[in-house]
C-alpha positions as CSV (number, residue, x, y, z in Angstrom):
1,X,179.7,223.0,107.5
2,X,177.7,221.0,104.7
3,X,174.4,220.5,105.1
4,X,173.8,223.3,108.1
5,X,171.0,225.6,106.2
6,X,169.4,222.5,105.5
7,X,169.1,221.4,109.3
8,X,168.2,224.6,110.6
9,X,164.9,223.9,107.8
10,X,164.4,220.5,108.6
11,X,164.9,219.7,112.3
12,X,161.5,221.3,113.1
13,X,159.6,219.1,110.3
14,X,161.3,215.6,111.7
15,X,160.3,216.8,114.6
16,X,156.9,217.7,113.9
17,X,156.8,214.1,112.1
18,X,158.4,212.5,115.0
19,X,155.3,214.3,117.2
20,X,153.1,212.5,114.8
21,X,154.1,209.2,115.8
22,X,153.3,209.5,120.1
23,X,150.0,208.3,120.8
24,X,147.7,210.7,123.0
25,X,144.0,210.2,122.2
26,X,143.5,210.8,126.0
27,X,146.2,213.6,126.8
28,X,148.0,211.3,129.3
29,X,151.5,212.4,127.2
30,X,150.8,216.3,127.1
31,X,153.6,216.9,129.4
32,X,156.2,214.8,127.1
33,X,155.2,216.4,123.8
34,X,155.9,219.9,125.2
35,X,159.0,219.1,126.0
36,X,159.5,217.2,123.2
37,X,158.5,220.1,121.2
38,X,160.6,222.6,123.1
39,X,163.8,220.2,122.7
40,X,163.7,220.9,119.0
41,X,163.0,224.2,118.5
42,X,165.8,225.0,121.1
43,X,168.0,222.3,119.0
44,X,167.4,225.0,116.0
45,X,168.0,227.7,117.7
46,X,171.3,226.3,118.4
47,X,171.5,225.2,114.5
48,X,171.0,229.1,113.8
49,X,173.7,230.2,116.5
50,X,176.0,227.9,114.5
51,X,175.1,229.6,111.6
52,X,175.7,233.4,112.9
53,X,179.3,231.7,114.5
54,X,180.5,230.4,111.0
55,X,179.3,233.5,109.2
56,X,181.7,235.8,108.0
57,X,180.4,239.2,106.4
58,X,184.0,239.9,104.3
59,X,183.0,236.9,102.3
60,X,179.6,238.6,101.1
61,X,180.7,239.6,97.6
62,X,179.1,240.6,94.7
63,X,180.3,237.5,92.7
64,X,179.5,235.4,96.0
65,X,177.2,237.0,98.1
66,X,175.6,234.1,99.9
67,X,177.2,231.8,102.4
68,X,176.6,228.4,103.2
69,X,174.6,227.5,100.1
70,X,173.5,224.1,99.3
71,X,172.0,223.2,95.6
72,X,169.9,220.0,93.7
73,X,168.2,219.9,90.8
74,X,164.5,219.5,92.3
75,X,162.2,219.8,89.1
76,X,164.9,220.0,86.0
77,X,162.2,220.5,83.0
78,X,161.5,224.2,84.4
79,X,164.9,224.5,85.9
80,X,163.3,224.7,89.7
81,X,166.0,223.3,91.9
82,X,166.4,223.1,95.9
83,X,168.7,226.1,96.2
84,X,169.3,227.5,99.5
85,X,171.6,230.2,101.3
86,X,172.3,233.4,103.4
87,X,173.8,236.5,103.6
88,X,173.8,238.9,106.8
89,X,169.9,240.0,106.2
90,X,168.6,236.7,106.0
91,X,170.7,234.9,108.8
92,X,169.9,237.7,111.4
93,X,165.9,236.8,110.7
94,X,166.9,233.3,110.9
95,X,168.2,233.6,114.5
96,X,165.4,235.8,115.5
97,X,162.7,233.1,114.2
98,X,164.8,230.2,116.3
99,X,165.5,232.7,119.3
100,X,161.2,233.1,119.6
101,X,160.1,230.1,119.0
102,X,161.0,228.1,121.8
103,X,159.7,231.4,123.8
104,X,156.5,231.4,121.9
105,X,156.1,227.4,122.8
106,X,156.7,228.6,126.2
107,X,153.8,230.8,126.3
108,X,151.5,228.7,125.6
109,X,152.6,226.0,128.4
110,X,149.1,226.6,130.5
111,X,147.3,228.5,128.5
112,X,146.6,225.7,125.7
113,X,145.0,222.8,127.2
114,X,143.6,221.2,124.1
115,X,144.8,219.2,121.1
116,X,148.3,219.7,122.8
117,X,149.9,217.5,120.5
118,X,148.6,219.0,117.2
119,X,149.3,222.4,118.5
120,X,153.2,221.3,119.0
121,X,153.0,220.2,115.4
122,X,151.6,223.0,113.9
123,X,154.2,225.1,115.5
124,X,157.4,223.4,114.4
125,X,156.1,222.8,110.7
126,X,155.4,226.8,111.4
127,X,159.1,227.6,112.3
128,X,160.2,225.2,109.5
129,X,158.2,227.0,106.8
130,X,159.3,230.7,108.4
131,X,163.0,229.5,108.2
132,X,162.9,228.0,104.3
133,X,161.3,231.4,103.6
134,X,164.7,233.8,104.9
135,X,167.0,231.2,103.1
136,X,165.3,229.8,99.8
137,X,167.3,231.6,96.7
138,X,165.3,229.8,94.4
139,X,161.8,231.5,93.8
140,X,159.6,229.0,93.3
141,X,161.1,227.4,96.4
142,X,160.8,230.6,98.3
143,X,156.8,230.9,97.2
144,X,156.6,227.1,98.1
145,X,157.5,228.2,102.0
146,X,155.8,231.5,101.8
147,X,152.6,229.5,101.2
148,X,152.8,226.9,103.3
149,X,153.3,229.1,106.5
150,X,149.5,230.2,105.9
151,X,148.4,226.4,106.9
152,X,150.1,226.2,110.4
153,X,148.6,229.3,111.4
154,X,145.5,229.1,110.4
155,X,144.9,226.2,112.3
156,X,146.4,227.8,115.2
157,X,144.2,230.9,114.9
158,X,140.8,228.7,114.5
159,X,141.5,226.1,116.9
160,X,143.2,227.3,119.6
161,X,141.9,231.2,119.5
162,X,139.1,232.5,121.0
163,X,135.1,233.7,120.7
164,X,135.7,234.9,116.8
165,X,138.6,232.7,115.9
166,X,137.0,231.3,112.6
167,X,136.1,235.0,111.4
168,X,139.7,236.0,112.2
169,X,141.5,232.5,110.3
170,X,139.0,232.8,107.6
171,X,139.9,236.6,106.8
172,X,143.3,235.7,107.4
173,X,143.7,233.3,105.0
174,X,141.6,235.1,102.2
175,X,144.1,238.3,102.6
176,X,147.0,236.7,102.6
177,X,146.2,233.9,99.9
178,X,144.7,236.7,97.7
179,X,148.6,238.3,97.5
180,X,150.2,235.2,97.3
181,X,148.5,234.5,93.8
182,X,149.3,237.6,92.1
183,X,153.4,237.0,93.2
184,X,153.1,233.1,91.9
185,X,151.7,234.7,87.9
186,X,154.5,237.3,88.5
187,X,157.4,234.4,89.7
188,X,155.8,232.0,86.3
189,X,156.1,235.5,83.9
190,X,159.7,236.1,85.2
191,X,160.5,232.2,84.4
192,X,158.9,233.0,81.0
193,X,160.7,235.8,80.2
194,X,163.7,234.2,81.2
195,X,163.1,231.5,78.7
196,X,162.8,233.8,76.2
197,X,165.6,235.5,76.6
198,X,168.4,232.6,77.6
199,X,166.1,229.5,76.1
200,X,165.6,227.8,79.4
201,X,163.0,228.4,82.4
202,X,164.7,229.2,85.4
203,X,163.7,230.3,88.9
204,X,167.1,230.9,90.1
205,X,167.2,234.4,92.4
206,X,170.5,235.5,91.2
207,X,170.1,235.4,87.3
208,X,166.6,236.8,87.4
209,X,168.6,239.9,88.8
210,X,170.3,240.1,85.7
211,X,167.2,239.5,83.1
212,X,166.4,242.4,81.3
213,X,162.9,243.7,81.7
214,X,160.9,246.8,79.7
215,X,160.1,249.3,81.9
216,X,156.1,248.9,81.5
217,X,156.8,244.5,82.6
218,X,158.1,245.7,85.3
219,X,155.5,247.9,86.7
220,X,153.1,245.0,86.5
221,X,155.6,242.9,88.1
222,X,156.4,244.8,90.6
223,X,153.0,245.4,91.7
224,X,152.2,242.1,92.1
225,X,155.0,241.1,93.9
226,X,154.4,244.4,96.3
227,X,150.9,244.0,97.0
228,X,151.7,240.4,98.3
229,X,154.6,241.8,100.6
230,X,152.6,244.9,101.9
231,X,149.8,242.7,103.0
232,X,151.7,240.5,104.6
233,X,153.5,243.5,106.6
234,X,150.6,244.7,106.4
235,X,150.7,248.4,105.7
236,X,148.0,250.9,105.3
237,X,145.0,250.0,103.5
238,X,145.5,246.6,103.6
239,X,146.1,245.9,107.5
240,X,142.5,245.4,108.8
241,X,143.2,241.7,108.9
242,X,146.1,241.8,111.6
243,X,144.3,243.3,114.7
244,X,141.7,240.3,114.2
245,X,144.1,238.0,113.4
246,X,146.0,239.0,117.1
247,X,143.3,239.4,119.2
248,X,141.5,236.2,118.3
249,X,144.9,234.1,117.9
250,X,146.7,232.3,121.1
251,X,149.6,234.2,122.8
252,X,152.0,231.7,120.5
253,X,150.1,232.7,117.6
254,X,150.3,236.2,118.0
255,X,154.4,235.9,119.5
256,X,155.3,234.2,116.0
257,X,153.0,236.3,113.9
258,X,154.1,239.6,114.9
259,X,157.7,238.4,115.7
260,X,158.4,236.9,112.9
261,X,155.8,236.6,109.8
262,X,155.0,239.8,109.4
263,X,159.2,240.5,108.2
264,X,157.9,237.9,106.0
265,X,156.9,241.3,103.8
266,X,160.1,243.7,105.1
267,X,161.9,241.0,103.7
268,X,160.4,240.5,100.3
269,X,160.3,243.8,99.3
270,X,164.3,244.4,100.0
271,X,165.4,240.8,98.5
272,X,163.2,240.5,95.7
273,X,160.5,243.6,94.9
274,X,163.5,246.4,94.3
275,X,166.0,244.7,93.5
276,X,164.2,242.3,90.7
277,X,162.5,245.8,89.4
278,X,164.2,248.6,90.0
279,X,163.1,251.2,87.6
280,X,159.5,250.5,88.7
281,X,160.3,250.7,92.2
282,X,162.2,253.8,92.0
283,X,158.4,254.9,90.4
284,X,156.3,253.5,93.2
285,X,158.8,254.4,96.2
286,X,157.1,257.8,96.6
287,X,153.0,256.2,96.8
288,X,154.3,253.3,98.8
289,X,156.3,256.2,101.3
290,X,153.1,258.1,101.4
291,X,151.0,254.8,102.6
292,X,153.9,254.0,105.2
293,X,153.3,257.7,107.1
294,X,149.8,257.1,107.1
295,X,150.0,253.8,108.7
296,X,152.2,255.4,111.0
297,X,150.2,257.7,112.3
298,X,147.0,256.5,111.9
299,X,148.3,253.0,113.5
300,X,148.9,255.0,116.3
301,X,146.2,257.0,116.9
302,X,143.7,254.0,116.7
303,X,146.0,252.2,119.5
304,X,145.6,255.0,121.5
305,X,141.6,254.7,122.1
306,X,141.7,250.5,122.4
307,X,140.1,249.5,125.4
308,X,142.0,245.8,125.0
309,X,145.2,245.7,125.5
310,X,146.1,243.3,123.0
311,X,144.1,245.3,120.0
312,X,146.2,248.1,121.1
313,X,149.9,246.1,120.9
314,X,148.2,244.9,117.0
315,X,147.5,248.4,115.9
316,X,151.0,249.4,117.3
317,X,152.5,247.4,115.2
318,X,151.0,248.9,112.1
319,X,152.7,251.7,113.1
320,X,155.8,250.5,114.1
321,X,155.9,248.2,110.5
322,X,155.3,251.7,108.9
323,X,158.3,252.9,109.7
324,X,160.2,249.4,108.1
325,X,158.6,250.2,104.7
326,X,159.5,254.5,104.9
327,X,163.1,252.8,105.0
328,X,162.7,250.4,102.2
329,X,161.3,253.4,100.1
330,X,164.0,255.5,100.9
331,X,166.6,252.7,99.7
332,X,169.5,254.0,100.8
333,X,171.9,252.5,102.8
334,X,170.9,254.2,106.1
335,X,167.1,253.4,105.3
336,X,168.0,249.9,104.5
337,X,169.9,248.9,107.1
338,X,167.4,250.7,109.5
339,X,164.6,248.6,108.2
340,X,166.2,245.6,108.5
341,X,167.5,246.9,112.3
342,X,163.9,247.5,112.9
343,X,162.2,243.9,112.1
344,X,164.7,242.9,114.3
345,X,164.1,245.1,116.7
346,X,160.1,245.1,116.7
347,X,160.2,241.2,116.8
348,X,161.8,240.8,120.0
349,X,159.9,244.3,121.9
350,X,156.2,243.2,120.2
351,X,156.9,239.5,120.9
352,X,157.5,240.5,124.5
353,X,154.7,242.8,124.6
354,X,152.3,239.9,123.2
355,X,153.8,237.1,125.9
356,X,152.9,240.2,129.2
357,X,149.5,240.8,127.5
358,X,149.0,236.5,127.4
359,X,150.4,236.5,131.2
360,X,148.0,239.0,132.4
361,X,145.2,237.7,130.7
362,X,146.2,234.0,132.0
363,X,145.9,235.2,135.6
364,X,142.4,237.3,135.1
365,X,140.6,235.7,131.8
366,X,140.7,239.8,130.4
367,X,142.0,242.0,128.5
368,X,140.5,245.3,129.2
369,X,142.6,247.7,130.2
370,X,140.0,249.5,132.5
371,X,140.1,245.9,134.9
372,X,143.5,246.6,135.8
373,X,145.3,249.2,137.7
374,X,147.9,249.5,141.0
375,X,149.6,246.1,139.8
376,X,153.0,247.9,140.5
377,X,152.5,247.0,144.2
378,X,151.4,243.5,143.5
379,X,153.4,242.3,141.2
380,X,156.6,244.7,141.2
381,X,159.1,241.9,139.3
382,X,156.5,242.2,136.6
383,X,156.0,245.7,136.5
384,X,160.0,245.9,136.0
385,X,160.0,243.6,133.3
386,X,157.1,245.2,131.4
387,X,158.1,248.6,132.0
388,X,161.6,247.4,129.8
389,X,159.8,246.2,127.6
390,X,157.5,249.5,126.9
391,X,160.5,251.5,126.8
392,X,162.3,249.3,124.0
393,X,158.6,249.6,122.3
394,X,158.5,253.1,121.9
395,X,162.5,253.9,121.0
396,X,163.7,255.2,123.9
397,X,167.6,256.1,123.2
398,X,169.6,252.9,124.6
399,X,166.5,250.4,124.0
400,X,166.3,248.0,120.7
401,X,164.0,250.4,119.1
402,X,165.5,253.4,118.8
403,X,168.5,252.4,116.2
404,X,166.1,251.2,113.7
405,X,163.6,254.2,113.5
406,X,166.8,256.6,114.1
407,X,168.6,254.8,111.0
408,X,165.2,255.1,109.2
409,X,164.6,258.6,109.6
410,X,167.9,259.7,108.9
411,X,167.7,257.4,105.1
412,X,164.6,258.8,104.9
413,X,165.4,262.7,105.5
414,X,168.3,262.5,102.7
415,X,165.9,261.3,100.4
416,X,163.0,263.5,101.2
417,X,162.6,265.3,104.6
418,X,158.9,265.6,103.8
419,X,157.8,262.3,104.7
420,X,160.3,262.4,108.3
421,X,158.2,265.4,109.2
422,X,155.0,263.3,109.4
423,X,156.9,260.1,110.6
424,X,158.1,261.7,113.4
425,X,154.3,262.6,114.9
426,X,154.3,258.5,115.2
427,X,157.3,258.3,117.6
428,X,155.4,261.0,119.9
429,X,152.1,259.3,119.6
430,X,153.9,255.8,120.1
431,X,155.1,257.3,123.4
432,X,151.5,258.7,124.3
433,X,149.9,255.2,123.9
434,X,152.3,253.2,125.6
435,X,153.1,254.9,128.6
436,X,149.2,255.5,129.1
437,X,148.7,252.1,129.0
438,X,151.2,251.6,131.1
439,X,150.5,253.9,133.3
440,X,146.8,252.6,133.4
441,X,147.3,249.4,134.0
442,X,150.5,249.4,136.5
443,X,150.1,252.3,138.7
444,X,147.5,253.9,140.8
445,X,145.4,252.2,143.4
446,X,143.9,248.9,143.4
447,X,140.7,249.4,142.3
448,X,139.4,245.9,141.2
449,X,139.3,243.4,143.8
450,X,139.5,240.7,141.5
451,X,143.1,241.7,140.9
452,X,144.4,241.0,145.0
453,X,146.2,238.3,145.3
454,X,147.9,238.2,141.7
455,X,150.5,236.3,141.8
456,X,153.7,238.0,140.7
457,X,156.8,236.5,137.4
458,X,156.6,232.5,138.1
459,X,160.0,230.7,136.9
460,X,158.3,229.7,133.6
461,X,157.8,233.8,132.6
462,X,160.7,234.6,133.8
463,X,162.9,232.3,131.0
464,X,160.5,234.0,128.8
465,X,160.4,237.5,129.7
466,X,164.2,237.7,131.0
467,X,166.0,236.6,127.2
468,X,163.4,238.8,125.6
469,X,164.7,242.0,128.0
470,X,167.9,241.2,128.0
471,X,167.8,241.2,124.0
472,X,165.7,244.1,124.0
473,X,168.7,246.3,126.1
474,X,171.6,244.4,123.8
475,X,170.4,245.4,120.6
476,X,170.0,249.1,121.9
477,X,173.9,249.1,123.5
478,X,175.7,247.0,121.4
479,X,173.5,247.3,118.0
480,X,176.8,247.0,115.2
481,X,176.8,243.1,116.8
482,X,173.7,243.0,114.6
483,X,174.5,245.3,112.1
484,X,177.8,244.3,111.0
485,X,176.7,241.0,109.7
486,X,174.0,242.8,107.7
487,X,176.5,245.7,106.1
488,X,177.8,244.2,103.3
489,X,174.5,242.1,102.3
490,X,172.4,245.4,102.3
491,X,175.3,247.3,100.5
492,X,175.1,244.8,97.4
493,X,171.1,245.2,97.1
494,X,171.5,249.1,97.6
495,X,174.1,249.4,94.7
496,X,172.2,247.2,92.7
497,X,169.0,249.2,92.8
498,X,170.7,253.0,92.9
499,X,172.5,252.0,89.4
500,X,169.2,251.8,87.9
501,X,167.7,254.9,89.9
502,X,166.3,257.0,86.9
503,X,168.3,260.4,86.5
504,X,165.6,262.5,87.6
505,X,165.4,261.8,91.4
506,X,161.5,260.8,92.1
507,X,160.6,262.1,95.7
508,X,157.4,263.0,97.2
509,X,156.4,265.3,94.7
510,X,155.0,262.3,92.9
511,X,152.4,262.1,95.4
512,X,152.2,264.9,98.3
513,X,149.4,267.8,97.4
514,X,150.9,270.7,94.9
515,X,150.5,273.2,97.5
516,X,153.1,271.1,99.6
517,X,155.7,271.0,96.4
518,X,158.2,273.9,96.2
519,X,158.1,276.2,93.2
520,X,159.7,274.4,89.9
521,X,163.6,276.1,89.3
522,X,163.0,278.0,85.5
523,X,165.7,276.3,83.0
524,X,168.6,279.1,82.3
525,X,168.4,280.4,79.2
526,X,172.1,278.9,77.1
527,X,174.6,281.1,77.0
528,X,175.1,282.8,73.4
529,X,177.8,281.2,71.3
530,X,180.3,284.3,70.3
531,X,180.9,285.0,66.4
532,X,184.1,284.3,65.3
533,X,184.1,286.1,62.7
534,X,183.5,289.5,64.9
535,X,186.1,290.4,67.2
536,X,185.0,291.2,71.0
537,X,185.6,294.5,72.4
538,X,186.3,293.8,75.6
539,X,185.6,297.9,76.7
540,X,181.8,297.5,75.5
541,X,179.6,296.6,78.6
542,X,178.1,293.6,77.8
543,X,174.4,293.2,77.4
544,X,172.3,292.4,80.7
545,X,169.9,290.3,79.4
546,X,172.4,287.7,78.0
547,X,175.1,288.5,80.9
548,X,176.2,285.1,82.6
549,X,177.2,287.0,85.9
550,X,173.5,288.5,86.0
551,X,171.6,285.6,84.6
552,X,173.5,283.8,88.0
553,X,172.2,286.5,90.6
554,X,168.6,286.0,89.3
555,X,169.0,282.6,89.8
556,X,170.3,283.1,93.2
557,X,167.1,285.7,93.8
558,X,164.8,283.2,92.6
């Protein structure tokens, strides 16, 4: 159907515009705009369900790989046009977006009393923005979305979040803004060097795959387009915005930001980083693998000794957004696709996890995990719900996030067992921090009087809460409804980037300590040409030290 993509991108600005024009100086209309603003994110959400119905994956070729494209010149001097489409990757991160944003709208319901009517707004131009990003295929389209999702939600953070909100926007905004240069010189150079090459600027996706770039361009290039993506995902060093940015956002902030923006970066660095530059990421692969396991771990073992429930969900999902990029460096097929399984999978489990957090600290005004404990008996519906949701958070087999980190491991462990070996430690901690939590918070006695008298899943949490375990147990039995689609998309981008994988295989040994690297293999000595002018006597034994046979059992020895 004509014209579908570009509904999914714009009913959430008409609306946002149509928002605009309800008067509510006094508040009298909250109630109207948040339905108002519900009606048309759940109107996209349809829009995207549309879009996953008519989408089939046999049509993702390599001389067609995107479906339901739409295309007009936009600025025709430097060849920028509006130039929009999907293939499997970006249309499951499209339904994900419209499947949590009515949720996250949800969440806020009581919780945001205040400038209702700009926070509606600031949410829908949010989705719209999220949604142009997964679909744009032209580059200077896509940055155009990328940056304009920082405005939304830092207004959300410094308006609507709490004690330290304007410390947590601010440093926000200076990260991710800081990233976003550096891509826009790299996205101008690429037009450049398109112009040079062809005689015409152009920011089209699919011929900047085919430009031919030295090898040293696209280092540079790649780097710049990299460090953008990993701060945005963020990994390890350059993640100490994200647990500010959580605790101090609302519970909608922090639904949508670690739902949905931060595959803002997973997503990047599969459609445009390796693909666009593959001889430099096959170079970098190895430094960026080595960062992933430490975020891993280390993510991880700082959730483990949080006292706040929510800091400890945001350091989770450093962890948890550790294991996307170990698949990404991998780049295989099985390392792919489990990346892209897993920003599917950790948007709907950390989403949830974010919406029990907001619920709990709705009813008490606290985070601290030490103020809670017993709630099993007082709120057992809740309990349930949460203890589904911890499961799916920490992979158990059956649950949403086992698939993706199993997929990821295994692409990882054909491409260098190494870096599985310290990933793994992350799955055990991931279990040790959850379920303590859990445990903490849930079970035991009653200790803190405040907490009588809690009143147990309202209707409201339970339309939240109930899609969000329901998808988090369907994408762990049924996970090749989601994978499917994907297939073909991520088969193309794999190809693309193994074809220019340099002979000599580049694994950890470019950056794991020498002691750790096995012992070089000595070169055989050639095998002696004979003279034809001498005939061979075939009785004379032949000489050990030039002897094939025993030059093959020293090799076997060694």
């Amino acid at each position: 159907m004509p014209g579908l993509l570009t509904l999914a991108i714009t009913a959430p600005i008409i609306g946002a515009i149509a928002l605009m024009l309800v008067p509510n100086r006094d508040g009298s209309k909250d109630g109207l705009i948040r339905n108002l603003a519900l009606a048309i994110s759940l109107v996209t959400f349809a829009v995207t369900l549309v879009l996953w119905a008519g989408f089939d994956p046999a049509l993702t070729t390599a001389q067609s790989p995107f479906q339901f494209v739409e295309r007009a010149s936009w600025i025709p001097a430097f060849g920028i046009e509006y130039y929009v489409g999907i293939d499997g990757l970006s249309l499951m991160l499209l339904v994900l977006t419209g499947f949590l944003t009515p949720l996250a709208l949800l969440s806020g319901w009581q919780s945001i009393e205040k400038k209702v009517k700009e926070f509606s707004i600031f949410m829908l131009l949010l989705e719209a923005s999220m949604l142009g990003v997964f679909s744009a295929l032209d580059v200077f389209l896509f940055y155009i979305f990328w940056d304009f999702v920082l405005i939304p939600m830092y207004f959300l953070i410094g308006i609507w979040g709490y004690d330290q909100r304007i410390y947590a926007a601010v440093k926000f905004i200076l990260y991710t803004m800081a990233g976003s240069v550096l891509m826009l010189v790299a996205i101008i150079a690429l037009s450049w060097l398109h112009q040079t090459q062809t005689g015409e600027y152009s920011f089209d996706l699919l011929k900047l795959y085919e430009l031919q770039i030295s090898t040293d361009a696209q280092y540079w290039l790649f780097l710049a387009f990299t460090i953008a993506f990993i701060i945005k995902v963020p990994l390890f060093p350059f993640h100490t915005w994200l647990p500010d940015a959580h605790v101090q956002a609302p519970t909608p902030g922090s639904v949508i930001l670690a739902g949905v923006m931060l595959k803002m970066g997973g997503y990047g660095l599969i459609r445009l980083a390796f693909p666009l530059f593959p001889e430099a990421a096959w170079l970098f692969a190895p430094l960026l693998a080595a960062l992933s396991v430490i975020a891993i771990v280390y993510g991880a073992l700082v959730a483990m000794v949080q006292p706040d429930m929510k800091k400890l969900v945001a350091y989770s999902s450093v962890s948890h957004m550790g294991f996307v990029v170990l698949g990404i460096a991998a780049f295989n097929m099985q390392g792919v696709q489990g990346a892209s399984y897993q920003m599917l999978a950790h948007g709907v489990s950390t989403g949830a996890l974010f919406c029990i957090v907001g619920m709990l600290s709705d009813r008490r005004h606290t985070r601290q995990i030490s103020e809670f404990g017993g709630l099993k008996s007082l709120m057992p519906r809740f309990t349930a719900v949460a203890l589904i949701i911890t499961l799916s958070s920490i992979g158990l087999p059956g649950m949403n996030g086992f698939i993706g980190e199993f997929l990821i491991m295994l692409g990882a462990f054909k491409w260098d067992p190494r870096f599985v070996v310290i990933a793994a430690l992350g799955v055990i901690l991931s279990a040790v921090y959850m379920l303590w939590m859990f445990q903490r918070v849930f079970y035991g006695k009653v200790t803190n009087d405040h907490n009588h008298g809690l009143p147990d899943l309202s209707l409201r949490e339970w339309v939240i809460l109930g899609p969000l375990a329901a998808a988090a147990i369907g994408m762990g039995v049924a996970p090749n409804l989601f994978l499917k689609p994907m297939e073909p998309a991520v088969q193309l981008i794999v190809d693309r980037v193994q074809s220019r994988k340099p002979s000599d295989d580049v694994r950890a040994d470019a950056v794991l300590p020498k002691w750790i690297k096995p012992a070089p293999r000595l070169p055989l000595p050639p095998k002696p040409k004979p003279d034809p002018s001498k005939p061979q006597d075939l009785s004379r034994p032949q000489d050990p030290k030039t002897s094939r046979p025993e030059l093959l059992v020293s090799e076997v020895v060694r």
